[in-house]
Each structure stands twice: as structure tokens, then as C-alpha cells.
C-alpha positions as semicolon CSV with decimal commas, in nm:
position;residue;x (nm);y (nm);z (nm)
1;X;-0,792;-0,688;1,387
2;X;-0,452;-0,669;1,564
3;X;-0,310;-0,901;1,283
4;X;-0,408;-0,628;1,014
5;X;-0,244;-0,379;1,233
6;X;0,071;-0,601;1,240
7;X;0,016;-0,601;0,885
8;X;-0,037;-0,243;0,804
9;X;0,282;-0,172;1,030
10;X;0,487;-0,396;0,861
11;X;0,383;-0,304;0,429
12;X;0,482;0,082;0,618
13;X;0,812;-0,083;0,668
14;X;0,839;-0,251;0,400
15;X;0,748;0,096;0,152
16;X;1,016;0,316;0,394
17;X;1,285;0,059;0,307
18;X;1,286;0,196;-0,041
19;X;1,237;0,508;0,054
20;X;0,848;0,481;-0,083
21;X;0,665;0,815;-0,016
22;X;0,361;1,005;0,031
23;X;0,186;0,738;0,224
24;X;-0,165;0,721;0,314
25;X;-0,321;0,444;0,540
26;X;-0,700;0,467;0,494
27;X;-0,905;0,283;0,713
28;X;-1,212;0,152;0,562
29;X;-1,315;-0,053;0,845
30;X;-1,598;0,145;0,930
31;X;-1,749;0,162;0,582
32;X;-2,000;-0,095;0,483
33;X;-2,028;-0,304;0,165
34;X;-1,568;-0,246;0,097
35;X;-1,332;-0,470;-0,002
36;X;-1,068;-0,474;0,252
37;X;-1,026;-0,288;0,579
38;X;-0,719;-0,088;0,474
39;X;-0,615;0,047;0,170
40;X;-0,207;0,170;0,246
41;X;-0,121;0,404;-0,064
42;X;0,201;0,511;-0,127
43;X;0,462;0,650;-0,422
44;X;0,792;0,578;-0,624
45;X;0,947;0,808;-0,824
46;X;0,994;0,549;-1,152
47;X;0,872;0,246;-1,220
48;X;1,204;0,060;-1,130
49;X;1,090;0,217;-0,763
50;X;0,786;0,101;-0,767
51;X;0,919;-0,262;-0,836
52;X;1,156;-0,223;-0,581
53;X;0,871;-0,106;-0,310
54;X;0,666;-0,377;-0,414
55;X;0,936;-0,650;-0,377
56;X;1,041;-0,515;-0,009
57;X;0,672;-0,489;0,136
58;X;0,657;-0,838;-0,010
59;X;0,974;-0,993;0,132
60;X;0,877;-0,790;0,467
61;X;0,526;-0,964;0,525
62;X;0,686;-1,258;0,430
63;X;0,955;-1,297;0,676
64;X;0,792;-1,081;0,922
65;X;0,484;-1,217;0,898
66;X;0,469;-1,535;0,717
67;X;0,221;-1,312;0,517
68;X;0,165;-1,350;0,133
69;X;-0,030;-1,163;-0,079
70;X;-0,308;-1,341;-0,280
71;X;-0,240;-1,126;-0,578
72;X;-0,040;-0,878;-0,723
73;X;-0,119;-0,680;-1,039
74;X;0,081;-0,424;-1,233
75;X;0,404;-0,526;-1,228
76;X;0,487;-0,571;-1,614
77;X;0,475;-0,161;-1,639
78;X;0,489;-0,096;-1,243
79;X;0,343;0,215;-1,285
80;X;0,065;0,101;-1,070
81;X;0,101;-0,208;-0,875
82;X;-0,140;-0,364;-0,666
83;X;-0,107;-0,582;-0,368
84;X;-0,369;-0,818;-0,244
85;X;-0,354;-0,946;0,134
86;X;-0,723;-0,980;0,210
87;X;-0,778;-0,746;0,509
88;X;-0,508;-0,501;0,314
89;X;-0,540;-0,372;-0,039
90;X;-0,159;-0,180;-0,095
91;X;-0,164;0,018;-0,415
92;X;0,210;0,170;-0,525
93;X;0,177;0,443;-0,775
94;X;0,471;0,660;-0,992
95;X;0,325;1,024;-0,914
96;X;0,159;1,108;-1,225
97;X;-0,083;0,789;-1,217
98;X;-0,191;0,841;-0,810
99;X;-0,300;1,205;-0,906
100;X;-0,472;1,061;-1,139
101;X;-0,674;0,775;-0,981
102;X;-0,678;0,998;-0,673
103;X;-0,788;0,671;-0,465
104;X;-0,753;0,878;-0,126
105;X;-1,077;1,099;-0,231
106;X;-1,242;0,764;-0,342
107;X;-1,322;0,697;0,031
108;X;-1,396;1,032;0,148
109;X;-1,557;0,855;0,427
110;X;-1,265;0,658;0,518
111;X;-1,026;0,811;0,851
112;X;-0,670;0,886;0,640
113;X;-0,368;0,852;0,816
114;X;-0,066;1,045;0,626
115;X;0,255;0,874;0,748
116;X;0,511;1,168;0,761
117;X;0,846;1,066;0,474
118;X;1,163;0,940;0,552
119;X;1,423;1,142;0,468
């Protein structure tokens, strides 16, 4: 558990390094039959933002961590990208498509914890 903390502090770091926004950790430890324990959620203004989010929570766990993610999906229009690290599912979203999905209300069950921005 205290390695997917580690982790979950770190993709933070990694999102506020390109000034990533609006981000929501919610913890779905506590909900039988999910995926992951965390899903971290967070925003880019553009696409080219998103990439660049992406790439820093990426070099982050990497060097920080010696983390990797098993897959990542969405890059080619990086309007939603998904990370895969196992424990942590990191979705990176342009504004228009996280209103849409509206993944925080998916797991109304789940604690959220809203990570104040950077400015």
C-alpha cells in the first residue's frame, strides 16, 4: 500500500510539473470487484498539454520510482490519455472530454481527494 502512495504522490508531481489541473485522486480501495486502487484524474488545456503531462508523470515514476506503466492509451489524439500502473489507473483529459466521461461520479462510492492547482 505505501508503494501506491509513493506512487500516487509522485504521478501528482509529475501532472503539477506541467502545470496539469483540476486533479482528483479517488481512492477505490475500499470498493470491491475495481480495477485498480486509485484512479488520479487530472486536466490539460490542449492536447499538446496533455502529451506533455503524460510524458512528465511518466519520466517522474520512472526516475523516481523505477516505475513504468504497463500501458498507455490515447496518445495519437491526446485528448484522453490513459496510464496503466497496476495499483494506479491515471486518466489526463482536455476539459471538454472529462465533463464528458465525468469518471469522478463513476465511483460515487469512492473517497475523492481534490488536490488544490498550482498557480
Amino acid at each position: 500500500m505505501e508503494q501506491t502512495e509513493s506512487l500516487v504522490k509522485t504521478i501528482v508531481k509529475g501532472i503539477q510539473e506541467k502545470k496539469g489541473s483540476n486533479i482528483v485522486i479517488a481512492d477505490l480501495s475500499g470498493i470491491d470487484g475495481t480495477i485498480c486502487h486509485n484512479f488520479v484524474i487530472c486536466q490539460g488545456g490542449s492536447p499538446t498539454q496533455v502529451e506533455a503531462i503524460t510524458e512528465s508523470i511518466g519520466d517522474m515514476a520512472r526516475q523516481e520510482l523505477g516505475e513504468k506503466p504497463a500501458r498507455v492509451v490515447g496518445l495519437e489524439r491526446a485528448l484522453w490519455v490513459a496510464m496503466d500502473y497496476g495499483d494506479v489507473l491515471v486518466h489526463v483529459f482536455v476539459p471538454e472530454m472529462r465533463e464528458f466521461y465525468d469518471l469522478e461520479h463513476l465511483w460515487a462510492d469512492a473517497p475523492l481527494t481534490r488536490i488544490p492547482d498550482m498557480d
